[in-house]
N, C-alpha and C positions, 0 to 999 in steps of 0.2 A: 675876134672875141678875145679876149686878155683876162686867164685866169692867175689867182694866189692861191696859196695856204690858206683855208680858212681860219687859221691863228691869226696869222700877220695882216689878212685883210681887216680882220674884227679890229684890231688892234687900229687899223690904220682911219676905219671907220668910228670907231669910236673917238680918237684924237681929233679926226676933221669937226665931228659933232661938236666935242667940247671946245674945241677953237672958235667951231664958227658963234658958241652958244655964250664963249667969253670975248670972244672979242665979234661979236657981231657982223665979220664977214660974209660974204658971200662964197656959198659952193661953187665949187672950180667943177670936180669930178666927185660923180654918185655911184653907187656898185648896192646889187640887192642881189642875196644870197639865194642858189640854186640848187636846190636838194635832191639826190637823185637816190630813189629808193634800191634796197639790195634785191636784187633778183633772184630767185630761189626757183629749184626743178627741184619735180618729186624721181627718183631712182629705185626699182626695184632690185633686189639683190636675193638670192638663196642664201637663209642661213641652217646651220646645221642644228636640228633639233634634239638627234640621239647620234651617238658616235658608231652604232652596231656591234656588230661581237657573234659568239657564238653560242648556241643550243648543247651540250651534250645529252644526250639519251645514253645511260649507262644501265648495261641486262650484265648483275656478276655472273658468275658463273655457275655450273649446278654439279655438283657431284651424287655418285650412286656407291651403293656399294656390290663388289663381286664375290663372289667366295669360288674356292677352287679348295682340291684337295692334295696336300703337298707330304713330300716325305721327310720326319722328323727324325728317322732312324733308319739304316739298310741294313741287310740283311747279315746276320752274321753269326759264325758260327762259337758255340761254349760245350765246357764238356762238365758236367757232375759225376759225383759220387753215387753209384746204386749201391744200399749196405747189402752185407750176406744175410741168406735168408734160413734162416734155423728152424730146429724143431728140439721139443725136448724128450731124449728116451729113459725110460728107467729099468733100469738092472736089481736082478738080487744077487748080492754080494754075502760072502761068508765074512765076516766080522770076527768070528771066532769058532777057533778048530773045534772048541770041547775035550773030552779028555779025564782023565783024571787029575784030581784037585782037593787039597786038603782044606776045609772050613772047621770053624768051632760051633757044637752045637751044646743042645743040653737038654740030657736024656733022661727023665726021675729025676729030677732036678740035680742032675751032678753035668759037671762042663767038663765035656769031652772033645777029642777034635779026631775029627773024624777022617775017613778018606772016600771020596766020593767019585760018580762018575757024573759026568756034563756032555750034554749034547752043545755040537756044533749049534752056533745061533749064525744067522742069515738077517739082512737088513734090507730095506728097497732107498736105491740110489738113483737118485734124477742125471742125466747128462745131458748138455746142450752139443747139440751134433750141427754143423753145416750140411744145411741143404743144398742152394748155392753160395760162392763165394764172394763178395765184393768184386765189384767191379765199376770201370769208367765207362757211361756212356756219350756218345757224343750227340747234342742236343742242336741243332736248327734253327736259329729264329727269323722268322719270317719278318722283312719290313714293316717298320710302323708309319702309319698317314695322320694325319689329322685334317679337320676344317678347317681353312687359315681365310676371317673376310676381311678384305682392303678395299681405302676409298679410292674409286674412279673416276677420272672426270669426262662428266658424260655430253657439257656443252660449256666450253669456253668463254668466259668474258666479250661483250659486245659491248662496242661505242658506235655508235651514231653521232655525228656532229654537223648540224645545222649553221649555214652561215646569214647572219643576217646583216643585210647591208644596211649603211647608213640611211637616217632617213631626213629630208632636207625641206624646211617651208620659207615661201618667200613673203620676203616683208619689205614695205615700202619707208623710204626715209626720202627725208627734205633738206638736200644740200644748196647752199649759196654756190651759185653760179658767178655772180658779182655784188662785191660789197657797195653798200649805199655811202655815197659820200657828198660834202657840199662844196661847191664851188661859188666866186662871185664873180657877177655881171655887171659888165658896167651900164647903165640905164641913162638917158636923156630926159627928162624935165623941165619942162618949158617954164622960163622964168624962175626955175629954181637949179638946176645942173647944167651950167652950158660948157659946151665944149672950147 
């Protein structure tokens, strides 16, 4: 069998035609084209429909609060002043001896100056007396506390992480196996293509 180019056969065919169709020869050699269809298979393949990845589950954390009682101050020693402690006494004091003493009087109505006698005069005098005296005493202070509440933490931050795998479906395609192509034959015709 003796195949061409289906170019150059057509070519060649068509030349013999209009040859034989102008100048009314007769066919030497005939050729009739053979088509040969492409052949095609179905192929299944996995393709990837999600890529996966991960879940986190996240729990933050919790805090509480504690209280405790803490020392703000220790203990320590100071000294103050006690004042003196008094009383007030009173006295009678002589102010004045008395005696004899000249004044002016007037006696019948005539001014005369006389000489006269005076008793001692006596007076009441306040005194502030010390009972006890000042003094330093030394004074103790005991530690001071207070409430002091801070936050604790009572449950630490959680992750969880879930992996999830890809997930894959398969689908079917239609690949050429071989392409269709035409070739020519050369054919016999009796009384019209002789060899």
């Amino acid at each position: 069998m003796f195949y061409k180019s289906s170019a150059s056969l057509a070519a060649v065919a068509m030349l013999t035609t209009v040859s034989q169709a102008a100048a009314g020869g007769r066919a030497l050699e005939c050729y009739e084209p053979v088509r040969r269809p492409a052949l095609y298979n179905t192929v299944y393949e996995d393709v990837m429909v999600s890529s996966g990845g991960q879940i986190v589950d996240y729990d933050p954390p919790i805090y509480g609060t504690s209280e405790s009682l803490e020392q703000i101050a220790p203990p320590r020693v100071t000294y103050e002043v006690v004042p003196a402690v008094t009383r007030t006494v009173y006295h009678t004091v002589k102010v004045d001896d008395g005696g004899y003493a000249w004044e002016w009087r007037v006696i019948h109505g005539r001014k005369v100056r006389c000489k006269v006698w005076r008793k001692a005069r006596y007076a009441r005098v306040a005194e502030t007396v010390i009972v006890e005296p000042e003094r330093v005493r030394r004074v103790v202070l005991p530690a001071e506390y207070e409430g002091v509440a801070r936050e604790v933490l009572v449950r630490p931050e959680r992750r969880r992480i879930a992996e999830i795998p890809p997930s894959y479906r398969t689908v079917a395609r239609r690949v050429v196996v071989r392409e269709g192509s035409t070739s020519w034959r050369r054919v016999h015709i009796p009384r019209h293509c002789v060899d």
